[in-house]
C-alpha positions in Angstrom: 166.1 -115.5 53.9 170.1 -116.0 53.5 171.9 -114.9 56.4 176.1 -115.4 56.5 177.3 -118.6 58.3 180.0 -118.2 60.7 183.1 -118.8 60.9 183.4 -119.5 57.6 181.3 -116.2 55.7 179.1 -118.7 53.5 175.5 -117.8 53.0 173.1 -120.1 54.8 169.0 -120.3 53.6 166.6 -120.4 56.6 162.7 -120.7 56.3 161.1 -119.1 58.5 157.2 -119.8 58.4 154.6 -118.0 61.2 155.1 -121.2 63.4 158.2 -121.3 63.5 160.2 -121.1 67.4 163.3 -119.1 67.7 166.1 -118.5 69.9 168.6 -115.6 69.4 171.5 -115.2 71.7 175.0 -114.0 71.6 178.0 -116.3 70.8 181.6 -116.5 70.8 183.8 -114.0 68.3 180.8 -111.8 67.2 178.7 -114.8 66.0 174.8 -114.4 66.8 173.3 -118.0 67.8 170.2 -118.7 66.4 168.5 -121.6 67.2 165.2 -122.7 65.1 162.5 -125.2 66.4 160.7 -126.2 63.3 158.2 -130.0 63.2 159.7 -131.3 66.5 163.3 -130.5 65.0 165.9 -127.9 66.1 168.3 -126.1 63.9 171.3 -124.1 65.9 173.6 -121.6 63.3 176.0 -119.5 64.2 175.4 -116.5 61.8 177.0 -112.8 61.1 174.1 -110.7 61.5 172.9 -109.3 64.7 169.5 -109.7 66.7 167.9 -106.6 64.8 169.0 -108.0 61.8 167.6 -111.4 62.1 164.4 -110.1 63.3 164.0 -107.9 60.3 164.7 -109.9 58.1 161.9 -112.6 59.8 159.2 -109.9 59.4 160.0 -109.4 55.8 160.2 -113.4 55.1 157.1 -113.6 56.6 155.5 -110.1 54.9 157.1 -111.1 51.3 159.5 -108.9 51.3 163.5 -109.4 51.3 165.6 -107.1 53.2 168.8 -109.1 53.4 
């Protein structure tokens, strides 16, 4: 799925896959933290989109189906 980096608005790919660990909190300026734990490493993005999005978007990477 492509979510939107922040601060500077460029679209970022993250993989989710059924195992993957996640963290979603709430940053500075509007930026969403998401934090992935992926084969003993950790990814941390600032991103746009808000929790709901994020989670949506998860189910339909996971289901096959894009929503962003």
């Amino acid at each position: 799925m492509t979510l939107t980096r922040m601060p500077d608005r460029n679209p970022v790919v993250i993989q989710f896959e059924a195992v993957t660990e996640f963290n979603i909190d709430n940053g500075p300026e509007g930026a969403t933290i998401l934090a992935l734990y992926q084969r003993g490493s950790q990814q941390i993005i600032h991103v746009c989109e808000t929790r709901e999005q994020i989670i949506s978007a998860r189910l339909a990477a996971l289901s096959g189906i894009s929503r962003l």
